[in-house]
C-alpha positions, 0 to 999 in steps of 0.5 A: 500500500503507497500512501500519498501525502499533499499540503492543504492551504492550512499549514495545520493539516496535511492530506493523505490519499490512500489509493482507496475509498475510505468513504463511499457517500458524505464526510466524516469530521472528528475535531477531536479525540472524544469524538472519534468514538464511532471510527476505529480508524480516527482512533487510532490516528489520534493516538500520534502525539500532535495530532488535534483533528480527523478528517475523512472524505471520499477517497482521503484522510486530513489530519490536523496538528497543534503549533508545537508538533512538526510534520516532519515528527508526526507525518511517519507515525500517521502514515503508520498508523493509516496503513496499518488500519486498512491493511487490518481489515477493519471498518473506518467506521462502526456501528454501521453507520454511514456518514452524513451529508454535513447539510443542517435540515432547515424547516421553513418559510426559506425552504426553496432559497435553503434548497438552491444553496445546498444545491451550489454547495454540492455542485460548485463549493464542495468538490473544490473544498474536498481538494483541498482537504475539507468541506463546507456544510450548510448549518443555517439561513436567516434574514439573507445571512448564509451560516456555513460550517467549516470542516478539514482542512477549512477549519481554522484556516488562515484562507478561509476566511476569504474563500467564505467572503470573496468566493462562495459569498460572491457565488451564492449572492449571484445566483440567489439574490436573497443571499446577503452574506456568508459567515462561518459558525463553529459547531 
């Protein structure tokens, strides 16, 4: 098994690309140690000393670390840590549960506005983002604001900010004139 690794625009977080599916639909976000419980793979990769998040997309891992710890410290130990997981035969995830969409279920008057955004998130955002180790998911709409959840190699990225503002709120506004903003929310 050859494991490839590619830097994200987070300096934080490093991609890996296994040469294999590690999820068949949606993403799997583990901000941390507590919550990779249902992944026996997530678990295992936290285990590196450094490590501070889990990512899983369709077909790559993105692992985040702290300010102290160097790449060239840890990035042996996870590479160790993924191959070891595939090559045993266990799920990436347990309980037979899939992973979700990331999209907020939104009830309401906006319904048809709610269901155009998504559709641009899914279409245009999120295959751009999934390249770069990451992925925006819907959370909320109110009043014209866009409240969009950061995951990956998104979360805590020093771009990110821009990319909400300059790219995916200048896409949305143009094509769903009810859109006045975009803002991040930590979940």
């Amino acid at each position: 098994m050859f494991i490839q690794t590619e830097s994200t625009p987070n300096p934080a977080t490093l991609k890996f690309l296994p040469g294999q599916t590690v999820l068949d639909t949606g993403t799997a976000d583990f901000p941390s140690a507590e919550a990779a419980g249902k992944s026996p793979l997530a678990e295992r990769i936290f285990k590196v000393q450094g490590v501070t998040g889990v990512f899983f997309g369709h077909d790559f891992v993105t692992v985040t670390k702290d300010d102290a710890t160097e790449w060239e410290h840890v990035k042996p130990a996870i590479l160790g840590a993924i191959m070891e997981h595939f090559q045993s035969g266990k799920p990436i995830m347990t309980g037979g549960e899939d992973a979700a969409s990331g999209h907020a279920e939104h009830t309401g008057e906006d319904g048809e506005i709610v269901s155009q955004i998504k559709e641009l998130l899914d279409t245009r955002v999120r295959p751009a983002v999934a390249q770069d180790g990451g992925d925006i998911t819907f959370h909320g709409f109110e009043r014209g604001v866009v409240y969009l959840h950061m995951q990956g190699a998104c979360a805590g990225c020093p771009s990110s900010t821009i990319t909400l503002k300059m790219g995916i709120e200048n896409l949305l506004r143009h094509y769903i004139p009810e859109v006045t903003e975009v803002r991040p929310v930590a979940v």
